[in-house]
PAKESE-385851 format. One record per residue (C-alpha): residue in three letters; x negated, y negated, z. Coordinates in steps of 0.1 Angstrom, whole numbers, padded with zeros to 4 digits, always signed. Each point is the difference from the previous one (the first is absolute). Example, Ala and Ser with C-alpha at 12.3 -4.5 7.8 and 13.67 -1.06 7.14 Angstrom:
<bakols>
ala-0123+0045+0078 ser-0014-0034-0007 
</bakols>
This chain:
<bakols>
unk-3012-2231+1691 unk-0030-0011-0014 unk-0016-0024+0020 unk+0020+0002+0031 unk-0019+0006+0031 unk+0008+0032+0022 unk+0007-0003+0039 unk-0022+0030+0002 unk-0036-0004-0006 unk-0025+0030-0002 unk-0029+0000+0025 unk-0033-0007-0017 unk-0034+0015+0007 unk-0010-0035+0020 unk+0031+0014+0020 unk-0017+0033+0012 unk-0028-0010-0002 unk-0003-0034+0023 unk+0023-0014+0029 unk+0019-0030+0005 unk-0024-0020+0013 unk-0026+0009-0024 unk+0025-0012-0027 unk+0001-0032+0021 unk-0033-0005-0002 unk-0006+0001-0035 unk+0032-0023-0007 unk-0017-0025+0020 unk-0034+0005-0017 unk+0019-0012-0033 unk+0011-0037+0023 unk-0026-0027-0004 unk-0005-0033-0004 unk-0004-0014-0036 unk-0011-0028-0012 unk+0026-0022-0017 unk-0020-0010-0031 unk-0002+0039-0006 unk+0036+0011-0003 unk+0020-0005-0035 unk+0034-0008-0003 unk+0025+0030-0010 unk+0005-0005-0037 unk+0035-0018-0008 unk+0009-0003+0042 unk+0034-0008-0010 unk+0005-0012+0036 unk-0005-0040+0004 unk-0026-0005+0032 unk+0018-0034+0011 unk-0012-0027+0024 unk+0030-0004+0018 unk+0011+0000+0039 unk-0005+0038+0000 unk-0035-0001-0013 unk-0011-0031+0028 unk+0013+0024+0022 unk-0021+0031-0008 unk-0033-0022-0001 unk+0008-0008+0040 unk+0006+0030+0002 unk-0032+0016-0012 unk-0024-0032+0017 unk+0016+0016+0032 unk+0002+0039-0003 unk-0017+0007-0036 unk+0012+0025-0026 unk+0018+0023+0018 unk+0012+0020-0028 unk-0024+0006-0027 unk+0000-0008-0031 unk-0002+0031-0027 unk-0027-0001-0025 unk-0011+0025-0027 unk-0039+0001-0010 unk-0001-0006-0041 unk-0031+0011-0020 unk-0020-0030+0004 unk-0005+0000+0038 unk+0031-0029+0009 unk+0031+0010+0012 unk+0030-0008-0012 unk+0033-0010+0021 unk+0030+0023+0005 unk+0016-0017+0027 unk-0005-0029+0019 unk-0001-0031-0023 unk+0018-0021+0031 unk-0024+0010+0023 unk-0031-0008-0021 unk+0011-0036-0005 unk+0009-0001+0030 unk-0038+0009+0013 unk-0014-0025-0029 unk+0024-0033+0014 unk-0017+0013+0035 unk-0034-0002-0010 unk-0003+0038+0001 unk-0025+0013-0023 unk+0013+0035+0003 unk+0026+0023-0001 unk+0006+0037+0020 unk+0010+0022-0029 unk+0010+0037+0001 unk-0024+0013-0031 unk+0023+0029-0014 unk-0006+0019-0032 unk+0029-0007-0023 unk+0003+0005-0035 unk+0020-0029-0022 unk+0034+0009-0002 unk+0000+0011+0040 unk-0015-0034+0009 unk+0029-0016-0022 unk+0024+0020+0019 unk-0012-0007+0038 unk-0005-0036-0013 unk+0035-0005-0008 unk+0013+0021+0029 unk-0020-0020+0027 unk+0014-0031-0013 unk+0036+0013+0003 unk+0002-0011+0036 unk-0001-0040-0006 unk+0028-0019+0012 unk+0006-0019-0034 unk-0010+0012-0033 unk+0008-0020-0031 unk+0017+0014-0032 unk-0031-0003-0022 unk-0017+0019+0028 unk+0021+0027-0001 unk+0002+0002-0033 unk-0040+0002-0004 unk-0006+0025+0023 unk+0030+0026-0007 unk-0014+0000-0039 unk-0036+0006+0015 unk+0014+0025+0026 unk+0021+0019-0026 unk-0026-0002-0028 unk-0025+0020+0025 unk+0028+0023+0012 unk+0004+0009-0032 unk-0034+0005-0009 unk-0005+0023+0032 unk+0037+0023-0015 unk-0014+0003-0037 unk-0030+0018+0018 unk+0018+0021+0022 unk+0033+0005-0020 unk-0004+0006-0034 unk+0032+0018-0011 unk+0017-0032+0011 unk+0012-0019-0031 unk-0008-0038-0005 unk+0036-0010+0011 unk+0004+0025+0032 unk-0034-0013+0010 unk+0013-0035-0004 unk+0030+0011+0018 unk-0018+0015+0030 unk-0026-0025+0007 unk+0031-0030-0002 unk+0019+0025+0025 unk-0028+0004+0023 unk-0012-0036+0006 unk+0036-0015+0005 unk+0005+0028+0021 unk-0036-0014+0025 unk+0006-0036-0007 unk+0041+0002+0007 unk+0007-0014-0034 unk+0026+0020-0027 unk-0023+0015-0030 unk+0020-0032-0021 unk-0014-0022+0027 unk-0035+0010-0006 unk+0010-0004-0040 unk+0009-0038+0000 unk-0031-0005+0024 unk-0023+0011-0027 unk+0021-0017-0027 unk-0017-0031+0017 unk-0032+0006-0007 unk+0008-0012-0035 unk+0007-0033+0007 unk-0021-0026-0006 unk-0016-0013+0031 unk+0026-0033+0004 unk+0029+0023-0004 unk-0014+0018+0025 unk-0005-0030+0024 unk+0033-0005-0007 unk+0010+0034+0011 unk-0019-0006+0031 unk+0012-0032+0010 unk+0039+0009-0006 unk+0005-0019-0031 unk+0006+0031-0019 unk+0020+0028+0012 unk-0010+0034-0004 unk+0023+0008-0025 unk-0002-0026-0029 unk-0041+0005+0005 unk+0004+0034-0012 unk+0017-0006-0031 unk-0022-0026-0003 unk-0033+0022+0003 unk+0011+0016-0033 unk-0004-0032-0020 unk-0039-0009-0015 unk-0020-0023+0014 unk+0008-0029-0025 unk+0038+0004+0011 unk-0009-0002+0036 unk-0021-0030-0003 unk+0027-0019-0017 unk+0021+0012+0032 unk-0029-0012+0022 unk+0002-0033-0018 unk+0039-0005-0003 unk-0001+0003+0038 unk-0027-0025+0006 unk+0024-0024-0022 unk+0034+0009+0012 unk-0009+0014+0034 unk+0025+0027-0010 unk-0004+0037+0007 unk+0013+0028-0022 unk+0034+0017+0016 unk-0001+0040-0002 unk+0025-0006-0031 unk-0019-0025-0022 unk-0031+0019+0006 unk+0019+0030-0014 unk+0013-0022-0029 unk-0037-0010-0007 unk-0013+0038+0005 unk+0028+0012-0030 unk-0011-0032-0019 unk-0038+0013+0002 unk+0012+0037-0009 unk+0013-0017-0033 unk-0027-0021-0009 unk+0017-0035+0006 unk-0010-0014+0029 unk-0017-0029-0005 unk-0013-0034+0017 unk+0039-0015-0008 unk+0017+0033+0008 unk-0017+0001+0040 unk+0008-0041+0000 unk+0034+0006-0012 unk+0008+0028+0025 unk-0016-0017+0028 unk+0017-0031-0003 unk+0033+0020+0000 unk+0022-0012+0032 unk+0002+0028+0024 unk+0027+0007+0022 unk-0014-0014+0029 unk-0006-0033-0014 unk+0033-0007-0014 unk+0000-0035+0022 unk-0033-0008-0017 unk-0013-0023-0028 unk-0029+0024-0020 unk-0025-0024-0014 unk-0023+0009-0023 unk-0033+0003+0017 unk-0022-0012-0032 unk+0022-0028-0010 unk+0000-0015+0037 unk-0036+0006+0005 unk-0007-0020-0032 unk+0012-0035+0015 unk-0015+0005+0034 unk-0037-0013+0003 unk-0023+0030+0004 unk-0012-0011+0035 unk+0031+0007+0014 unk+0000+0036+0016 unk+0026+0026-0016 unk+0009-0001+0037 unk+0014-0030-0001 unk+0017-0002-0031 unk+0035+0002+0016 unk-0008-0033+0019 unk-0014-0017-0033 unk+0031+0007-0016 unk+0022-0010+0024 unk-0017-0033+0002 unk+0003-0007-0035 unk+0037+0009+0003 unk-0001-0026+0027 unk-0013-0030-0021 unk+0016+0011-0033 unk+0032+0000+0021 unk-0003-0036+0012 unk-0017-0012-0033 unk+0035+0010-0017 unk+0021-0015+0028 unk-0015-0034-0003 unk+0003+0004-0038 unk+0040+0005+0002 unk-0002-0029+0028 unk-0016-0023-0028 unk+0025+0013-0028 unk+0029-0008+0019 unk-0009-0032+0010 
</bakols>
């Protein structure tokens, strides 16, 4: 199978020709300290570098002991190096007040840095959907890259096939898995926030990835208003809709405002018509208690109005 890497390796003339420890050597010829300001940023990292618990950690961490795995670099053309792996650890050495970094300089050409890029990231406890999504696409797209080279008699499709089997098969996901993934990458980014924050479930987002942008900006906005996410089944509804041509501004309103079956003890209100009569320095967040209130008042304003009628 193209692509697939053999448990068997052939020895190489480095392999006759020096020992172990003269390999050694040379591996740690490539380590060195480099200068911060000097290594790039892998193009479209789709891994977030966050400045959470984890990350206060590894800063103590490398005050106390340093870098003790090295970050992997490749050299580019212009004499910087660019980073393969390692984005934690170089923040980390920048919140420490450590101008530089021990890198591994290895000779890599794109599509294998994409690929040990995306595999050394694998390991992270928590990895968000958008994430995921980013770095299968960049993973596959340089897999197949790497069979159209070495498998030519492979059709478009098989090749497809293969390179979907292959990466479910190293990340543990099923080859569909890997498919809605990189349906995500066609979301605008607040449906993708969305994704990430649970709003959104997998999958209504990918029937909503096949909509244009236009359509998923009037999502984006109907959900600011309504605080109201898509169910799998309207998003379907709005995906056939799309197919047709019909899905417009009032289409997305009228499906979203639809009572789902889980709000069948609910009062829908329409987001736009509410936010109308409440002062704009009032925070969507606390439109519930605004309304409430003015229940409150407009509750008592027509008690003491029957009071006065039936006097």
């Amino acid at each position: 199978m193209a692509g697939r890497k053999s448990d068997f390796t052939l020895p190489t003339l480095d392999d006759f020709f020096t020992t172990q420890e003269m390999r050694d050597e040379e591996k740690v010829a490539k380590i060195r300290d480099i200068p911060l300001t000097e290594i790039d940023e892998f193009p479209d990292h789709p891994f977030k570098v966050r400045d959470d618990e984890d990350m206060l950690n590894l800063v103590e961490s490398i005050k106390e002991r340093g870098v003790i795995t090295p970050a992997t670099v490749r050299e580019k053309e212009d004499g910087r190096f660019e980073l393969v792996s390692g984005h934690r650890r170089k923040r980390a050495c920048k919140i420490a007040g450590i101008d530089t970094l021990r890198c591994e300089v290895v000779e890599l050409s794109r599509d294998e840095a994409t690929i040990l890029m995306v595999e050394s990231n694998y390991q992270r406890s928590q990895i968000l959907p958008s994430e995921k999504a980013f770095a299968y696409k960049m993973r596959l797209d340089a897999m197949k890259r790497q069979g159209e080279r070495t498998d030519l008699t492979s059709t478009p499709l098989e090749s497809k096939y293969r390179t979907n089997e292959m990466l479910g098969t190293e990340v543990g996901e099923s080859r569909e898995q890997i498919r809605r993934y990189i349906r995500l990458t066609n979301l605008v980014p607040e449906l993708l926030e969305f994704v990430d924050e649970g709003k959104i479930k997998m999958r209504p987002a990918v029937e909503l990835s096949y909509l244009d942008e236009e359509c998923q900006r009037d999502i984006v906005d109907e959900i600011d208003m309504s605080e109201a996410t898509p169910s799998h089944a309207q998003a379907i509804r709005m995906r056939q809709f799309a197919s047709e041509g019909k899905l417009t501004t009032e289409v997305i309103q009228a499906i979203m405002g639809e009572e789902k079956p889980n709000q069948k003890e609910k009062i829908v209100l329409r987001g736009d018509r509410v936010r109308n009569l409440i002062p704009k320095n009032v925070p969507v967040s606390q439109t519930e208690d605004f309304v409430c209130k003015a229940l409150e008042h407009y509750n008592k304003f027509l008690r003491n109005r029957a009071d006065r009628d039936s006097r």
